[in-house]
C-alpha positions in Angstrom: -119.4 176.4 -95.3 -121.3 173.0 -95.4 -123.7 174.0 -97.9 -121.4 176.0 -99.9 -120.4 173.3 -102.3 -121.5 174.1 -105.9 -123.1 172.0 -108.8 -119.6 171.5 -110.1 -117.9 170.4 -106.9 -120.8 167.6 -106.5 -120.9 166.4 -110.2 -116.6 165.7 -109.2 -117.8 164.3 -106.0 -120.0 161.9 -107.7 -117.4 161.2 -110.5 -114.7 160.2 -108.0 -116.9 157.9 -106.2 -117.9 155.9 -109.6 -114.6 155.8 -111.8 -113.2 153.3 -110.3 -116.2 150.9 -111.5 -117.9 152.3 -114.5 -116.4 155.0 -117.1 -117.4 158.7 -117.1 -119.0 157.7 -120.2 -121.0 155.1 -119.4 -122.4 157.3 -116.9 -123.8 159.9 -118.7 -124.9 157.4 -121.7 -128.8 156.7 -122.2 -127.8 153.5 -124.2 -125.5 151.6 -121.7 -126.3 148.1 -121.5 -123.3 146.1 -119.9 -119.8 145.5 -120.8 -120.4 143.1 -123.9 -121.4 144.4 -126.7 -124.7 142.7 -128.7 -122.2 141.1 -131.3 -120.8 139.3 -128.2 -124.3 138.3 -126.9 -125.6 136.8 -130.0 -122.4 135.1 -130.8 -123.1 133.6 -126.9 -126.9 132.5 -127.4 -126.0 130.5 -131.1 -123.1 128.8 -129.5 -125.9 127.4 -126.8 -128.2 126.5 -129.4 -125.3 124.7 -131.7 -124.8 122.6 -128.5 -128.4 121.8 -127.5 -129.1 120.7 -131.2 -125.8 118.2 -131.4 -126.6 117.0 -128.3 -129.9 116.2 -128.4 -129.0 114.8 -132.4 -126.2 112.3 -130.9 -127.6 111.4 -127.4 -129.3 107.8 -128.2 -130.4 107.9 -124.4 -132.3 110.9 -124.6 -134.5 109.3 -127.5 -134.3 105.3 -125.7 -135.7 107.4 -122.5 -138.7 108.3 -124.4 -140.0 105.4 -125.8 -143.4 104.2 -124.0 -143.9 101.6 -121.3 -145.1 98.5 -123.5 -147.9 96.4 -122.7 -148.0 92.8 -121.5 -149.0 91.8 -124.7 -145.6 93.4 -126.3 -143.1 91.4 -128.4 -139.7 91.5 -127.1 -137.4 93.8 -129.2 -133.7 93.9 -129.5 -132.0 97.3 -128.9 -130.9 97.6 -132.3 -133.5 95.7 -134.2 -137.0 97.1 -133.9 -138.8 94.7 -136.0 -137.1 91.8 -135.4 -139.1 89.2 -136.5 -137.6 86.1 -134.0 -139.3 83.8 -136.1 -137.0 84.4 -139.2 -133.7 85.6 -137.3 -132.0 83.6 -134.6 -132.1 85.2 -131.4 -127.8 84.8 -130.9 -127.0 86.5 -134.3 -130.1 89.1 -133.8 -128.0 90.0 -130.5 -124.5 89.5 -131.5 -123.9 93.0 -132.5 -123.2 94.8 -128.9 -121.0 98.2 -129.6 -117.8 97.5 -127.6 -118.3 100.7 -126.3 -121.6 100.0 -124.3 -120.7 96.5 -122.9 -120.6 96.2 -119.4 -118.1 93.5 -118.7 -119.0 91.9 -115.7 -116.3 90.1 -114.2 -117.7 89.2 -111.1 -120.8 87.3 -112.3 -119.1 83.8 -110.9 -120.9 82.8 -108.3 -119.7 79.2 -106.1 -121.9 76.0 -107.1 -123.1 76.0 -102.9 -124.9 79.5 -103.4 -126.5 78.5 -106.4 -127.8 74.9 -104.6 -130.7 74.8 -102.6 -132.2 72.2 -100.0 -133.9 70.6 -102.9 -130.5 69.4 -104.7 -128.9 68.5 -101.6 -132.3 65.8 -101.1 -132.1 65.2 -104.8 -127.9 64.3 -104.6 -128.6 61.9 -101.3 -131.9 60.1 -102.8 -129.5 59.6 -106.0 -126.9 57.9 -104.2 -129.7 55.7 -102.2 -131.4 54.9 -105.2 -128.3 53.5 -107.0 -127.3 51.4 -104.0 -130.6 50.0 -104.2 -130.0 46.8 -106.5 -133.1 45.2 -105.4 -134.9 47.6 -107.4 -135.3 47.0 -111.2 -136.7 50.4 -111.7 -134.1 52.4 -113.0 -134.9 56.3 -112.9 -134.5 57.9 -116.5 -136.2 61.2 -116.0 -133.1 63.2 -115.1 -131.7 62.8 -118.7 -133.0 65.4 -120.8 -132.8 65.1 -124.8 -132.4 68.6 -126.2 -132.9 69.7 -130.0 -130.9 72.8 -132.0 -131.5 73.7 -135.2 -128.1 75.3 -137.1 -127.8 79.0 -137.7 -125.8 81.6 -139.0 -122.3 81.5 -137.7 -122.6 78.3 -135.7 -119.6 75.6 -135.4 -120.0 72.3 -133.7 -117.4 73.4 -130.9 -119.9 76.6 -130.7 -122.8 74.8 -130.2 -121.3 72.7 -127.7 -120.2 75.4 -125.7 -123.5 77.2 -126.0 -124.7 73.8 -124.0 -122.1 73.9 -122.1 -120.7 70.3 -122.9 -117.1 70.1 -122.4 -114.5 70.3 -125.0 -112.9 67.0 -123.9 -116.4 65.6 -124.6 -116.1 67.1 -128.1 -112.6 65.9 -128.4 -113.5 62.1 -127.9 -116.3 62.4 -130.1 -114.0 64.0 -132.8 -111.4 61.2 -132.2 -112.5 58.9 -135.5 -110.7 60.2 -138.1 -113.5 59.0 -140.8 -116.6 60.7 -138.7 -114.5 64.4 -137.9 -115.5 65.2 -141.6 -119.2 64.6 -141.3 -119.6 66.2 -137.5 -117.2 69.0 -138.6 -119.5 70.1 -141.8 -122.7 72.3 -140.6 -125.5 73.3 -142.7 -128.2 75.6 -141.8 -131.2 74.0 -141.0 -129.2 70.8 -139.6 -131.0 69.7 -136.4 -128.7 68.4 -133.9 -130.0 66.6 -130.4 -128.6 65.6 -127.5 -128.9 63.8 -124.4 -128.1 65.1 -121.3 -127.8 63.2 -117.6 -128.9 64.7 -114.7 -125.2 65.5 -114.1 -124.8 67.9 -117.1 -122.9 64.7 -119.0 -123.7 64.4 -122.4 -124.8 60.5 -123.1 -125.8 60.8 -126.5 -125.7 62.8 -129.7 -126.7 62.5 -133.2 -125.9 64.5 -136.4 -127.4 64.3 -139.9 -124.5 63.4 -142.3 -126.9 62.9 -145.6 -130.0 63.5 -147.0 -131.5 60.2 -145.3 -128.7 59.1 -142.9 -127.5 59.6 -139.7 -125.0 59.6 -137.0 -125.8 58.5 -133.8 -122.8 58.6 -130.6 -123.2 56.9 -127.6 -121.2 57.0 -124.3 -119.6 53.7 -123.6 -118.4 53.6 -120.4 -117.1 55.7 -117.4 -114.6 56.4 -118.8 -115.9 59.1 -121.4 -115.3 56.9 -124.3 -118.2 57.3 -127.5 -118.8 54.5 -130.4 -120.9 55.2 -133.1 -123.5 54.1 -135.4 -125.1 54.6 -138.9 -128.5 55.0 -139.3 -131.3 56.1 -141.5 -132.4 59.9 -140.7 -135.0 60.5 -138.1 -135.4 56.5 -137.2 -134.1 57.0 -133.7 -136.8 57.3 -131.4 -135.8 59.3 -128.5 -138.3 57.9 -125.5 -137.7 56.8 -121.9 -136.7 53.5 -123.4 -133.7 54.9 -125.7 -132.8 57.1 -122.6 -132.5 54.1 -119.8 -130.4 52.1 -122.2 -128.4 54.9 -122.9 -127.7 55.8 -119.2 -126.6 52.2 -118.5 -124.7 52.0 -121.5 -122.7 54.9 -120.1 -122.5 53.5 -116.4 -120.8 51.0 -117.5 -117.3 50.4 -115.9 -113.5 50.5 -117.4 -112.1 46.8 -116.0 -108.3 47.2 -115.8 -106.5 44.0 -116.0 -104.2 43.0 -113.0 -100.0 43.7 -113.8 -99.6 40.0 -112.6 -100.8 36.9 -110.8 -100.2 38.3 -107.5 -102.3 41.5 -108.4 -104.9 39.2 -109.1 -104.6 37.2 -105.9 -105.1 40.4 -104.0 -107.7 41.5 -105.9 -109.9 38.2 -105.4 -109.0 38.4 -102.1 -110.3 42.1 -101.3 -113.5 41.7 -103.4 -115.8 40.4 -100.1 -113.8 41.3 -96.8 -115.4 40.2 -93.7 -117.9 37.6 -95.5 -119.6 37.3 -92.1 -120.3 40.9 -91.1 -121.5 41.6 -94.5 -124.0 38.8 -94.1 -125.9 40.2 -91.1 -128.4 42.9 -91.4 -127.8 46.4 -90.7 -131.0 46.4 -88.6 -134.1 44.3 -87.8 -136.8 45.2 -90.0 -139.9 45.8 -88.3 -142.7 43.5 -88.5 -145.3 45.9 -89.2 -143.6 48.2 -91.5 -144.5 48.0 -95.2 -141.7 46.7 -98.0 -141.9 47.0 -101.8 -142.2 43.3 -101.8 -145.3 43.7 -99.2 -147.2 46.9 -100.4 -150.6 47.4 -101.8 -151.1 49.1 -105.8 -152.3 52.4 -103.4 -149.3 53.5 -100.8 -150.4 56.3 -98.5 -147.4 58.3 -96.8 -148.1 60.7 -94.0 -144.8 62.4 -92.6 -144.0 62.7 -88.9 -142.9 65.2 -87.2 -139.0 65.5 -87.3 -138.9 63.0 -90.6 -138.1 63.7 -93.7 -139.8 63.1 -97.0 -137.5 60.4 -98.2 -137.2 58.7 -95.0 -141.2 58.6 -94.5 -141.7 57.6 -98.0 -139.3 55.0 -97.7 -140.8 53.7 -94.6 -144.0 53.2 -96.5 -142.7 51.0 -99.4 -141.4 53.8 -101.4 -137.9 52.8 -103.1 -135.4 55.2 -103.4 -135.6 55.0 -107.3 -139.5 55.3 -106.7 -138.5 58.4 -104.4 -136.0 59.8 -107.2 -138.5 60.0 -109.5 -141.2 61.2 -107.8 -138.5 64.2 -107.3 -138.5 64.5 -110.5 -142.1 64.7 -111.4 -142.9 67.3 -109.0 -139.1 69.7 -109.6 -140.8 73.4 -110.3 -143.7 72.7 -108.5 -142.6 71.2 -104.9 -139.9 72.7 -102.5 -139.6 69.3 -100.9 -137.2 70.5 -98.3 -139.5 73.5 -97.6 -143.2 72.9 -98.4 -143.5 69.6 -97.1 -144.5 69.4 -92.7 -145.6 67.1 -90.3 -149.2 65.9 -91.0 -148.7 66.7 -95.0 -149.2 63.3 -96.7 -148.5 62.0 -100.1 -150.9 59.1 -102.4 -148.6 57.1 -104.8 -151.0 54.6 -107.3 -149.1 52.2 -109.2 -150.4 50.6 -112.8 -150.5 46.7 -111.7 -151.6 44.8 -107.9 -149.1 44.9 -105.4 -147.2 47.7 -106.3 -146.0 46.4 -109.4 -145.6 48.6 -112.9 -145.2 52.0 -113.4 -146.5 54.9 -110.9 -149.9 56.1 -112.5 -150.9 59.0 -110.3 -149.2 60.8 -107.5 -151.3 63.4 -105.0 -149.8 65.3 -102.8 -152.0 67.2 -99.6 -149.5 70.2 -98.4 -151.0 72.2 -95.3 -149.0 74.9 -97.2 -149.5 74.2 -100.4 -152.9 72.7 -100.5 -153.1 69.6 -103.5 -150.7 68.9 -106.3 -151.1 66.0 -108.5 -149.1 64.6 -111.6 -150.7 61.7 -113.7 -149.6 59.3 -116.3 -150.5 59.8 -119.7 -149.7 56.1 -121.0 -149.7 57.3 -124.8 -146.5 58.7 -124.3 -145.6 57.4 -120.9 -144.8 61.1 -119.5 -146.8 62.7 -116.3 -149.1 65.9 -116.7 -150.9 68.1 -114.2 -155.0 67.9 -114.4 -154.9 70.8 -116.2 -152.3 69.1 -119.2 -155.5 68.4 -120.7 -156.2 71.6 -121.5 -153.0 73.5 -122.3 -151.3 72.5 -125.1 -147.8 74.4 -124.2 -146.4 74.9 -120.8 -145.0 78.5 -121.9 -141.2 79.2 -120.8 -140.7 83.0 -122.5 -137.3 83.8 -123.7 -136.6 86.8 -121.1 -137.9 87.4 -117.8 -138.9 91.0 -118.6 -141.5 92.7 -120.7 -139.3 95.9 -121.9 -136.8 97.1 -124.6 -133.7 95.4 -123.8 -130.0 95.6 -124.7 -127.4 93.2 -124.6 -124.3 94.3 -122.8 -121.8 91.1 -122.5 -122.9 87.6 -123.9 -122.8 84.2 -122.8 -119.5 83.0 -122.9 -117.9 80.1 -120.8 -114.4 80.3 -121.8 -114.0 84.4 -121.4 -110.7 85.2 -120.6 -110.2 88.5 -118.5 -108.8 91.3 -120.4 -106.3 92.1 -117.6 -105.0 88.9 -115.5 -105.8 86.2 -118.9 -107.4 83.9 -116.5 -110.3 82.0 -118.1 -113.3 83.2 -116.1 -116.9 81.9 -117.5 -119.6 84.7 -117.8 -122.5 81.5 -117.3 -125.3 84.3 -118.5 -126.3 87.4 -120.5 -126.1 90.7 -119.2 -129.1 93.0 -120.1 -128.7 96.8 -119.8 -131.7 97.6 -117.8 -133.2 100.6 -115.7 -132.8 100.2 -111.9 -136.4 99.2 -111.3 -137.4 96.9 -114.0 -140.0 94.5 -113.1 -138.7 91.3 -113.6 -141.3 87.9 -114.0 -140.4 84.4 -113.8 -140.2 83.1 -117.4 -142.7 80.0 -116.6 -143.8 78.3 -113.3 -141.3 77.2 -110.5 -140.2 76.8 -106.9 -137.9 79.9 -105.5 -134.9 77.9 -104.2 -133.1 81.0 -103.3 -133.7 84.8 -102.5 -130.8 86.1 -100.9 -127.2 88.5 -100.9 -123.6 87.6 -101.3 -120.9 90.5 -102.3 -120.4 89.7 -105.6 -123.5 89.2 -106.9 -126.1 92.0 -104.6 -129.4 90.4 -104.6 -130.2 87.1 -106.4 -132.7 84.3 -106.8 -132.5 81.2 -108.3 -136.2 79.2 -109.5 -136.3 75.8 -110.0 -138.8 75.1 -113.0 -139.9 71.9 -114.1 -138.0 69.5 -116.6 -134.4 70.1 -115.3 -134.6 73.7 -115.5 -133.4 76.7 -113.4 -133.0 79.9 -113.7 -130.8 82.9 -112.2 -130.9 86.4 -111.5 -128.5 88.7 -110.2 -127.6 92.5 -109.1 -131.2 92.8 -108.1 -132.5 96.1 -105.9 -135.6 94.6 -104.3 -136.3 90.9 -103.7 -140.2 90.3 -103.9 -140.4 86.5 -103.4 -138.6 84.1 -100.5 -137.5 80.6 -100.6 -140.1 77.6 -101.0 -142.4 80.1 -102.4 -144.4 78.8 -106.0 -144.7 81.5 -108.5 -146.9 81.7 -111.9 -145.4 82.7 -115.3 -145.6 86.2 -115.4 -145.4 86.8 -111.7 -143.4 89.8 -110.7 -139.7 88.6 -108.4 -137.7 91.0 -108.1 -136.9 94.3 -109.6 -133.3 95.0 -111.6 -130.5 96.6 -109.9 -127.1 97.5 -109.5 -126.3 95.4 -106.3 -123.0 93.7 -106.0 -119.7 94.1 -107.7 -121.6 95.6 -111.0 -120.4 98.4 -113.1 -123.8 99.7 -114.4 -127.5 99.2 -113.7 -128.2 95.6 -115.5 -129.5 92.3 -115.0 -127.4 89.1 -115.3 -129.4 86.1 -116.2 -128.8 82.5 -116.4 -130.5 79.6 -117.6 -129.6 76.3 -116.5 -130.5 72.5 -117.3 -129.7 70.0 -115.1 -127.2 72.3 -113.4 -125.1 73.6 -116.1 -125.4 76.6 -117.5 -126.5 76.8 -121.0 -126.7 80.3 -123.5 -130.1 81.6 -122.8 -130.1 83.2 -126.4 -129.5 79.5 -127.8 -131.0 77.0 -126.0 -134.2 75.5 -127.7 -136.8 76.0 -125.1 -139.1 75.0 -127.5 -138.1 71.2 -127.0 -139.4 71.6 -123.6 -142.8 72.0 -124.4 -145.0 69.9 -122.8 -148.5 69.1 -125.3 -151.1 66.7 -125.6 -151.9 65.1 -128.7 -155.8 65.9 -129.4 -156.2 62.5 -130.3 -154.9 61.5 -126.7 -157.0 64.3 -124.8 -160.1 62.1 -124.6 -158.2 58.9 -123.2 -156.2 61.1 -120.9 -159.1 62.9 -119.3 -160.6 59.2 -118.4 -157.6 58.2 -117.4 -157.5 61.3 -114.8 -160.9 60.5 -113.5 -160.1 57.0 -113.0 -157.0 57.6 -110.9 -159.0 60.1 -109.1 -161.1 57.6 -107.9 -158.6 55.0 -107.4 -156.3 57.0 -105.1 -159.2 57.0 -102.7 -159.7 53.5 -102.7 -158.5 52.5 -99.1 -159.5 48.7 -100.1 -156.0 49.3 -102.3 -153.2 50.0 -99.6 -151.8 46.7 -98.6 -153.3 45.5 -95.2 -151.0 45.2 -92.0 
């Protein structure tokens, strides 16, 4: 019975089983070949290809992604401008055209004045106050002003420029205040150059405008108060030295005197102006016999710091004023951490110009046991301070952008942004660049790291102190590659871009800052920072150099005990 089953009955047995899936037909078909048809499989493989081909035509990424690595030697090139000459077009109109659509508005760039400070300014803010309480002494620092050039371009208003420096609009208010000179400071042309001068407290002291052909208007800060007069003068005849810059910083000091209501306010005000005569009249402390006063020192003064003293204080103790100190500061800012470079043992050679300590400093040399020798001397021609190697390079270079790489603007520089959501006014003190996580980023020109460290909003950040009032800022890092006191090189590799921090894409946030405030790193003339040595000079300075040299060796100098 088992094998009894015919052809027939197994060709039904295998139908039965295989019905349910695939048709009789299909079956016994040579030519099956699926359940779509070959109209429905080419139809298939050219809607693929329609959508590889429009993507790859509309997906700028996929083309950005394959540009080559450039070479140190590169240009910098805008996203949208490949041959942008920066010569011919201003950097802030080259970059003003950001699609809405890529910004990356950062709303959480703020970051509190305390984690942008380092030791250095906390040294630099006490030897300030010291140095103005120190009437005896009739040098009067000037180096913290700045004078800063801009040309006008495309698009610019005076409240634009202000705000690129970041001078307050009260300050532009007060200047705008005289009806007759509103016209002349209102009215731009390209080409104009504007300058200003700026205290080591961001402040603007001065600023001058052409209004003519061959004249010029020149306002000056009056008094504490904020208050500017002005002046007519021919074009270009202001000469903007350290002479021009001390008068205009006491100019400005100068205090508002409010007269008394009545004679009894003036009774009480006589009366309050010395209390307790007597105590006033005896010394703080006893001065030492032995220790050295500016009255007492030699042209050489030799400062060695002991362990547990500060610079100030050791300078000070050696005939140092705090003016003296203050500018010393100054001198050395992107080249010094003084509140982390300088130990116990390091000493410090100050030489002045004239005997007993009397002129200008001349040379300065410092011997760091971490640091090794740094020197600054005079160059009397011009009456500013140089490194040895001054002679020899004509520019101290600051590039535009601490990266060597396409880059693309995602949200400008703009102090008075207003959030799109709450309307509170929150400053964006920098320029975003859209940049791969990974970057190499270099420090723009030489400094002193004053910070390399984390908060929440920002990730990862550093903040370089360079030389001539200038910082600069980095945020939403991913790798840190320098610490705090460290001196880096222009050029040198910092830190690499991230996406650290309250960020809402992969970019760097960058700031550049003079004297503390923040200024549009797109605008700012960096140019007027330059540091160069006539070649007529070079010859005279080089003596000079060997001269001090020799001098700040010269024991038989230093004042004797």
């Amino acid at each position: 019975m088992k094998n009894s089953m015919t052809v027939n009955d197994l060709q039904q047995h295998k139908t039965m089983i295989f019905e349910d899936y695939i048709s009789r037909e299909s079956i016994n078909s040579f030519s099956w070949s699926g359940p779509l048809t070959k109209k429905h499989n080419k139809a298939i493989l050219g809607t693929f290809v329609a959508a590889v081909i429009l993507s790859l035509a509309t997906n700028k990424n996929f083309y950005e992604d394959s540009v080559p690595v450039e070479s140190e030697e590169d240009v910098l090139i805008a996203y949208n401008s490949e041959n942008l000459d920066v010569e011919d077009i201003p950097l802030a109109q080259a970059f003003a055209s950001v699609n809405p659509k890529e910004q990356l508005e950062n709303y959480d760039d703020e970051i509190a004045e305390i984690d942008l400070a380092g030791e250095d300014d906390k040294l630099n803010s006490e030897v300030s106050a010291l140095a103005a309480r120190d009437s005896k002494d009739s040098s009067v620092d000037s180096l913290g002003a700045k004078w800063i050039t801009e040309n006008v371009q495309k698009g610019d208003s005076i409240s634009s420029i202000f705000q690129d420096l970041s001078i307050p609009a009260s300050t532009l208010a007060s200047i705008l205040e005289n009806k007759e000179m509103k016209r002349h400071i209102n009215r731009l042309k390209i080409g104009d150059k504007l300058s200003f001068l700026i205290d080591s407290n961001g402040d603007l002291l001065v600023f001058i405008k052409p209004i003519s052909d061959k004249e010029q208007v020149r306002f000056n800060k009056v008094n504490t108060a904020g208050s500017f007069n002005y002046v007519k003068e021919t074009l270009d005849s202001f000469v903007m030295d350290d002479t021009a810059t001390e008068k205009a910083r006491k100019l400005a000091m100068t205090e508002v005197v409010k007269p008394a209501a009545n004679a009894e306010d003036k009774t009480l005000t006589a009366s309050n102006a010395n209390p307790q005569p007597a105590e006033q009249a005896k010394p703080v402390a006893k001065q030492e016999p032995s220790r050295i006063t500016p009255q007492t020192r030699g042209r050489l003064v030799v400062v060695t710091v002991a362990k547990g003293e500060t610079f100030s204080t050791a300078a000070n103790k050696a005939g140092i004023t705090y003016s003296e100190i203050n500018r010393i500061l100054q001198i050395f800012k992107g080249r010094i951490s003084f509140a982390r470079n300088i130990h116990a043992g390091d000493t410090m050679r100050v030489l002045f110009t004239e005997a007993k300590g009397k002129g200008k400093i001349c040379a300065v040399e410092f011997n760091l046991s971490k640091g090794g020798k740094v020197t600054s001397y005079l160059n009397t021609a011009d009456g500013k301070y140089y490194d040895e190697k001054g002679l020899n390079a004509q520019k101290a270079t600051f590039a535009r952008f601490p990266f060597k790489s396409r880059v693309r603007v995602t949200s400008q520089f703009n102090p008075g942004r207003r959030h799109p959501v709450t309307g509170v006014v929150r400053p964006h003190n920098g320029v975003d660049f859209g940049l791969p996580v990974g970057t190499p980023i270099v420090a723009p020109s030489m400094g002193v790291v004053e910070k390399a460290t984390f908060t929440r909003s920002t990730g990862y950040y550093i903040v370089v102190r360079h030389s001539n009032g200038l910082s600069t800022v980095y945020m939403h890092l991913s790798k840190l590659l320098v610490s705090p006191g460290q001196r880096v090189n222009a050029g040198s590799v910092i830190a690499r871009s991230g996406n650290t921090g309250l960020s809402t894409g992969p970019h760097l946030h960058y700031e550049v800052r003079l004297n503390g405030r923040a200024v549009n790193p797109l605008r700012v003339n960096l140019d007027s920072r330059s540091v160069e040595i006539n070649s007529k000079e070079r010859k005279a300075f080089a003596n000079n150099v060997e001269r001090y040299k020799r001098e700040l060796h010269q024991n038989s100098l230093m004042a004797k005990r």
